[in-house]
N, C-alpha and C positions, 0 to 999 in steps of 0.2 A: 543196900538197895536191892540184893538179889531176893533176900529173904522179908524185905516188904513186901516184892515182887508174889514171892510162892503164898505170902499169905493171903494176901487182895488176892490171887487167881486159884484157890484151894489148890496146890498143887496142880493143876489141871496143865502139862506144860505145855499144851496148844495154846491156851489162852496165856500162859507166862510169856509163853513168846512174842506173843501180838503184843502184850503190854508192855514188853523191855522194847521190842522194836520200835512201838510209838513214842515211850519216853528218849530213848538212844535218837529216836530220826530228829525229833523236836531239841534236844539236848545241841543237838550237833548243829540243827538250824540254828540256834539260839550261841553256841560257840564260834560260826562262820558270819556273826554279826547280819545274818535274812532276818532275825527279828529281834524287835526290841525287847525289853524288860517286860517291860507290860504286856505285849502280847504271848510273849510265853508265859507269863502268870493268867492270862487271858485263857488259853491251852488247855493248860493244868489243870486251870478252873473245871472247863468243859471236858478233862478226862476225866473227873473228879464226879461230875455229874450222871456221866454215863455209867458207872462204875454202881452211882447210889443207886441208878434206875434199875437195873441187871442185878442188885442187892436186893432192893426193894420186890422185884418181880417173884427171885428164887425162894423169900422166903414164904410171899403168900402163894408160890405152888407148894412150896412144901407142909406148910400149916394144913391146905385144901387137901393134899394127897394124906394126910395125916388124918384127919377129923378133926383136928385139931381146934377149939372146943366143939363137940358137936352141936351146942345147943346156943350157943354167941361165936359164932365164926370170926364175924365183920368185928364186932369189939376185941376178940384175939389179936386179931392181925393188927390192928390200927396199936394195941399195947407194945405187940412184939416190933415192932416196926418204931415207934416213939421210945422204945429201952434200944435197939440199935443204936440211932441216933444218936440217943445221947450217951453211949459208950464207942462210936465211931470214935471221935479225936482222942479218946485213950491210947488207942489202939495205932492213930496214924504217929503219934510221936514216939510211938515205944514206950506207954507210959504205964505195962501193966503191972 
């Protein structure tokens, strides 16, 4: 879990921490029976989402601070962004 941790927050360990904190606080709600099955898969979901947004956002400042292409920007980012995607769940199972 730690080193899912470091990878979802690039080492960053301000953000590592906020992220073991909200999985640990939820973990522990969800082990003190305050919520069901479902709503910590409900959770999860919703950390899951915030995570793709904050992914999604870093990578089109980075393409834009890059030039990255200079000449089709908006088709870069929309390619690099759809190759994400679809190597995200590699990535979430360990599966590289």
């Amino acid at each position: 879990m730690l080193g899912e941790s470091r990878r979802a927050t690039g080492n960053n360990i301000a953000r590592e921490r906020l992220f073991s904190e909200r999985v640990a606080e939820l973990m522990n709600r969800y082990a003190n029976e305050q919520l069901t099955t479902a709503q910590a898969i409900a959770e999860l979901i919703e950390m899951a989402k915030d995570i793709r947004a904050k992914l999604r956002s870093s990578i089109k400042r980075l393409l834009v601070r890059h030039g990255y292409p200079p000449d089709q920007q908006p088709a870069a980012i929309k390619l690099v962004i759809e190759q994400m995607e679809q190597l995200a769940p590699h990535y979430a199972d360990g599966d590289r």
